[in-house]
C-alpha positions in Angstrom: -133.6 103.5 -67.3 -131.2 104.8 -64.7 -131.9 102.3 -62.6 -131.6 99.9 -65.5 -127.9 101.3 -66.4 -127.0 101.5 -62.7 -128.0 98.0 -62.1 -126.2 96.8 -65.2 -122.9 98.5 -64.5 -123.5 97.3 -60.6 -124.1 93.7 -62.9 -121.1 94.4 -64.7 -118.7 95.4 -62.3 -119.8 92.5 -60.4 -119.4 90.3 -63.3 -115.8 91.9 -63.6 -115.2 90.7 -59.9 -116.5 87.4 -60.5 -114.6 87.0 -63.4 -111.5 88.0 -61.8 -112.2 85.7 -58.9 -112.6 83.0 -61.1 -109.2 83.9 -62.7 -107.7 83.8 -59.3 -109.9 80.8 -58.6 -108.2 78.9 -61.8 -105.3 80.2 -60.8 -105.3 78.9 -57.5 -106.0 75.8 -58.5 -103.7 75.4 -61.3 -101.0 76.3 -58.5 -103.1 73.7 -56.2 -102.9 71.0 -59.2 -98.7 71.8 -59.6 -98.2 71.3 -56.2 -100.5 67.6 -56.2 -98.5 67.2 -58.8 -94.9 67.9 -57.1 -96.2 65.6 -53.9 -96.7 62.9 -56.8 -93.3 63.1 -57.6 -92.3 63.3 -54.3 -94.0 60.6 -53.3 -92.6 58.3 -56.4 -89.4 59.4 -55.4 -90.0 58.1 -52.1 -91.1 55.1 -53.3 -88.3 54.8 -55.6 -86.1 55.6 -52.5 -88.3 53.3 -50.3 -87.8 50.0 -52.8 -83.4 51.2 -52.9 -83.5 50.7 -49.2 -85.6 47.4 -48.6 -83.3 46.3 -51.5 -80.5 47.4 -49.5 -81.6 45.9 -46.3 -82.4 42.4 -48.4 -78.8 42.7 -49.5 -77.5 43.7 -46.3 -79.8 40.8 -44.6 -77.7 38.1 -47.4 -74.6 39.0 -46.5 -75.1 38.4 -42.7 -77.2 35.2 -43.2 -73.8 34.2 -45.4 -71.6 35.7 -42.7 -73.0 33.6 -40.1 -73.0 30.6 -42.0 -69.1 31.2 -42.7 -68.7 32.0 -39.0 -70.7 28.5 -38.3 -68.2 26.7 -41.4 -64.9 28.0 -39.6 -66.2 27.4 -35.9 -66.6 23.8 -37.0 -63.8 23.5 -39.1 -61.5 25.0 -35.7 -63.1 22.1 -33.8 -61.5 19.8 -36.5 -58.4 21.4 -36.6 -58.1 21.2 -32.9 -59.5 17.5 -32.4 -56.3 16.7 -35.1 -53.9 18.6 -33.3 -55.0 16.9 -30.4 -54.8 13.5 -32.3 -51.1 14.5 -33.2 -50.2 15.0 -29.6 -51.4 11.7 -28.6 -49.7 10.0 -31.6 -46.6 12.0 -30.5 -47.1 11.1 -27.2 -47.3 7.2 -28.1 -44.3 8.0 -30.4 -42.0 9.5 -27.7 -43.0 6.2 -25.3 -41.8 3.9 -28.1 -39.2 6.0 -28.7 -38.1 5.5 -25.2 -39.0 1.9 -25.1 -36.3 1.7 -28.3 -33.8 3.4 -26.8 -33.6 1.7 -23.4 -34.0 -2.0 -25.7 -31.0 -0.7 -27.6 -28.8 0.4 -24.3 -30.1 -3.3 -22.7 -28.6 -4.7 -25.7 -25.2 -2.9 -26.0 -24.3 -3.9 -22.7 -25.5 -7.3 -23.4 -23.2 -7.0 -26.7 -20.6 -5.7 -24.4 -21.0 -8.4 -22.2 -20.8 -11.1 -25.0 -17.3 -9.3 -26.9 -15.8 -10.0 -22.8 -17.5 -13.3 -23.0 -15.9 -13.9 -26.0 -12.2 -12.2 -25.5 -12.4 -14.6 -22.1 -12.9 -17.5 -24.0 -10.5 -15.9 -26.6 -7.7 -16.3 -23.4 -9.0 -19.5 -22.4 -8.4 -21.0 -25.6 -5.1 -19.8 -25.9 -4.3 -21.3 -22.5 -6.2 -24.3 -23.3 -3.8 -24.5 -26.4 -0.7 -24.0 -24.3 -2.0 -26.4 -21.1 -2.3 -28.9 -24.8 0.7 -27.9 -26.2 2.7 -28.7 -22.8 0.7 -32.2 -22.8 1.9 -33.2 -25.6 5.7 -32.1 -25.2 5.2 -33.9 -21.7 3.8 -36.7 -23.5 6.5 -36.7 -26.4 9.3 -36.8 -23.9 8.1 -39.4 -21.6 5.1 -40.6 -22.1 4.1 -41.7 -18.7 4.9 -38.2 -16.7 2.2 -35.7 -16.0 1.8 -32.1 -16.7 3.0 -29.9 -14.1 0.1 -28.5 -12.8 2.1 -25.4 -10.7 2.6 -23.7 -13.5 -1.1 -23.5 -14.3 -3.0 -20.5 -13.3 -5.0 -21.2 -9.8 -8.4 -21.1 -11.1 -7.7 -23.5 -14.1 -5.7 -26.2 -11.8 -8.9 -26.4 -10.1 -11.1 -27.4 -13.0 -8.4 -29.9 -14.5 -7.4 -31.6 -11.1 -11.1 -32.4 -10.8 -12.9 -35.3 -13.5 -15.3 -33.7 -15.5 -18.8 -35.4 -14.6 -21.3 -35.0 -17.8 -24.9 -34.6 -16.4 -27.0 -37.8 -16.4 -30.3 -38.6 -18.2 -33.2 -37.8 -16.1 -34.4 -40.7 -14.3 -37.4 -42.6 -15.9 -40.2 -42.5 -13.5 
């Protein structure tokens, strides 16, 4: 029975072991379980983080598909800009030539205003003498009808055109 009792308390103690092996065991794996359990977080939070940064990147992605577009808006909106500027310069250009054109039509046409007022301030003198060459005919005439004016006291240039008949230009010959 010795052996009996030995082999039971050799069973027992061995039992004890096992038992607290198994409580380490559980224990381990309970630790083991925790920790599968932490990477599960960790790897929700990741995910979590993951989905924040391709939403990031999606947003960031918008805003330079809208950036280039604006950047593609304003280059062709400069091209406009610049085709009407240089519209504006040719209109100016045309504007300045016309402008020119005006003001040299306007400077032929002063003098030729200026030519008619000494035209006209010649004639002005001519009639007066015309009235005072009449004037003397007609005292000459009063006073003795048959006498002539006295043509000396004419100036040169006029005696000319009075000594001479004034021809009026013919028809044109039928042909």
């Amino acid at each position: 029975m010795q052996e009996g009792a030995t082999e039971v308390k050799s069973g027992t103690a061995l039992a004890e072991k096992s038992a607290a092996a198994l409580v380490e065991i559980k224990a381990a794996a309970a630790e083991r379980d925790r920790a599968v359990q932490q990477v599960f977080e960790a790897l929700a939070e990741i995910g979590g983080a993951t989905s924040q940064v391709v939403n990031a990147s999606d947003a960031i992605a918008a805003i330079a598909t809208q950036t280039n577009l604006a950047s593609s808006r304003m280059t062709a909106a400069a091209a406009t800009v610049s085709s009407s500027i240089e519209s504006i310069a040719a209109v100016s250009e045309e504007n300045s030539a016309a402008a020119e054109e005006v003001s040299a039509a306007t400077e032929e046409m002063s003098a030729q205003a200026e030519e008619v007022v000494a035209s006209a301030a010649s004639l002005a003198d001519m009639a007066t003498q015309l009235d005072a060459l009449v004037a003397r005919f007609k005292l000459a005439l009063e006073s003795s009808p048959n006498a002539a004016p006295d043509l000396a006291s004419i100036q040169p240039e006029r005696r000319t055109a009075l000594s001479r008949p004034t021809r009026l230009p013919s028809k044109a010959k039928a042909a």
